[in-house]
C-alpha positions, 0 to 999 in steps of 0.5 A: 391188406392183401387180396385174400384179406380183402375177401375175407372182409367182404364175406364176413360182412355179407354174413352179418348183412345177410343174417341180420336181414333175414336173407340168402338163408344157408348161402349167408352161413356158407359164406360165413363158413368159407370166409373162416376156413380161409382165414385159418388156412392163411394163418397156419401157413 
């Protein structure tokens, strides 16, 4: 796994910590957001 990888991992995992704790509010959802751009960008190019 590369860095990015990595990245997209810990964000979608903060997400789903987040959105079942009820915490962080828009930023969990940002994250979430971030994470999924990132990913489309990676396998597009």
């Amino acid at each position: 796994m590369g860095l990015l990888d990595i990245v997209i991992v810990i964000l979608i995992i903060a997400w789903l910590g987040g959105f079942s704790m009820h915490i962080g509010g828009g930023l969990i959802h940002l994250l979430l957001v971030i994470a999924v751009i990132v990913l489309v960008v990676r396998f597009l190019s």
